[in-house]
N, C-alpha and C positions, 0 to 999 in steps of 0.2 A: 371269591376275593381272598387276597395271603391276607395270614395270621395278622400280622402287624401295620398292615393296612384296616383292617378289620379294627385292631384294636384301637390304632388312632381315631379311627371315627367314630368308636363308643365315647374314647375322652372327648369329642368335637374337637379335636386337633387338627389344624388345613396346614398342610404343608406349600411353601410356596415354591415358587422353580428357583434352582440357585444363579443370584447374581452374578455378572461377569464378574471377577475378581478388579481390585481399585488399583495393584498394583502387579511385577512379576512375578507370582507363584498359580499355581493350581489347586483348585478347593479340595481333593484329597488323590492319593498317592497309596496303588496297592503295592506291597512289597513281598512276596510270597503269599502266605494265607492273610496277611494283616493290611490293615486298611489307616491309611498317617490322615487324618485332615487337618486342612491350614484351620487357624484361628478364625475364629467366628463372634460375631459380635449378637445383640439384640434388635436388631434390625426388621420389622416391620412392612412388609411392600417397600423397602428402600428409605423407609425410615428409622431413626434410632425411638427406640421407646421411652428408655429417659436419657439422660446426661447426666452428666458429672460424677464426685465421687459419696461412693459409699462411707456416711458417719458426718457425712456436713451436709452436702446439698442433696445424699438419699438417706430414706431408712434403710435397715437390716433388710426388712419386708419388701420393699421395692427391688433391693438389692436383690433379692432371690427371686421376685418376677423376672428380673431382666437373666437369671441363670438360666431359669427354666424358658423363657423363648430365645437365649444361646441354643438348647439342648435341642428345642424344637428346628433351628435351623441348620442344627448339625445334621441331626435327622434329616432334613433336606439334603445335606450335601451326601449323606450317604443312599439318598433313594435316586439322584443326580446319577451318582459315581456306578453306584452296582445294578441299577435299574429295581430288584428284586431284596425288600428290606430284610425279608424270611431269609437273607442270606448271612446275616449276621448269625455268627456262633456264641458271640458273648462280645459284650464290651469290656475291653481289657484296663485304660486309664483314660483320665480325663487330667488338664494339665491347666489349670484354671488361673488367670489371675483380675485380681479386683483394684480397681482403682479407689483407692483407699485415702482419707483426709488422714491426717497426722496422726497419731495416736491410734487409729482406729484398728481394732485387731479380731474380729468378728469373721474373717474372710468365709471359715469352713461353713458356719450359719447361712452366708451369701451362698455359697455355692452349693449348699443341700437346695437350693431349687430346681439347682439341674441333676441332681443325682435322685434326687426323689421323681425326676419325671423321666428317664430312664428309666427307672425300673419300674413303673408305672405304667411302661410304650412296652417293655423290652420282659418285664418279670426277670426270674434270677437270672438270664444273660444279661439283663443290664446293670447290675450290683458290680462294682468297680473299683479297683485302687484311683488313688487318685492326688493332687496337691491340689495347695489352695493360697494364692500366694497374694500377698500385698505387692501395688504396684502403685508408685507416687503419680504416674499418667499413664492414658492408653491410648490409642490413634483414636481422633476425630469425637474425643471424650466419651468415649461409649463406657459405663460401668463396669460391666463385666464381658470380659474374653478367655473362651473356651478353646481347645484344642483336644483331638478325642485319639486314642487305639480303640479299633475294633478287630476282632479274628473272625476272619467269614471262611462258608463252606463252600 
């Protein structure tokens, strides 16, 4: 079994197949050695986990579950795209933004869910630059939406 197969099933992490896309793009894009994926939400067998936005109708804490199964379904779309996860070199950014009530400014908190389970799947290739940005709405109210670089071998 590869490495990072291996290691998702120590966390009990199931990776699920990736969704057809809801609109015109493609789930990820290599471009020399690096690897662009579209935006990824919290999505569940095609369901959203929660809704709405983070600081009114989520906590911080919910907030960063929905980062960390973004991360888990980015992870899909790169086990999709390159068949082989052991291919990843290092993850290089993540490009994050949170659907945020007014005032609310917590985002990086939100998004250490998905940067803690990176490196969790990934070890120091998955330790990463990254933004974490406030967003007044997001498609179809999903909390948090992801977008990743990866450099593969």
């Amino acid at each position: 079994m590869a490495l990072i197969e291996k290691r998702l099933e120590e966390l009990g992490i199931e990776i699920e197949a990736v969704p057809t896309p809801v609109a015109k793009y493609v789930p990820a894009k290599t471009v020399g050695n690096l690897v662009y994926t579209s935006g990824c939400d919290c999505r569940i067998k095609g369901v959203l986990m929660y809704e709405g936005k983070v600081g009114s109708d989520l906590t911080v804490e919910q907030g960063a579950a929905a980062a960390r199964q973004v991360a888990i379904n980015l992870i899909a779309v790169l086990k999709g795209h390159l068949g082989d996860l052991d291919r990843v070199k290092q993850v290089v950014k993540l490009l994050a933004f949170v659907n945020s009530a007014p005032g609310f400014v917590e985002q990086p908190f939100v998004i250490n869910g998905a940067s803690d389970l990176l490196e969790q799947v990934f070890g120091e290739k998955g330790v990463h630059t990254r933004s974490a940005i406030s967003s007044n709405e997001l498609p179809f109210n999903t909390p948090v939406e992801i977008e990743m670089i990866v450099e593969i071998e």
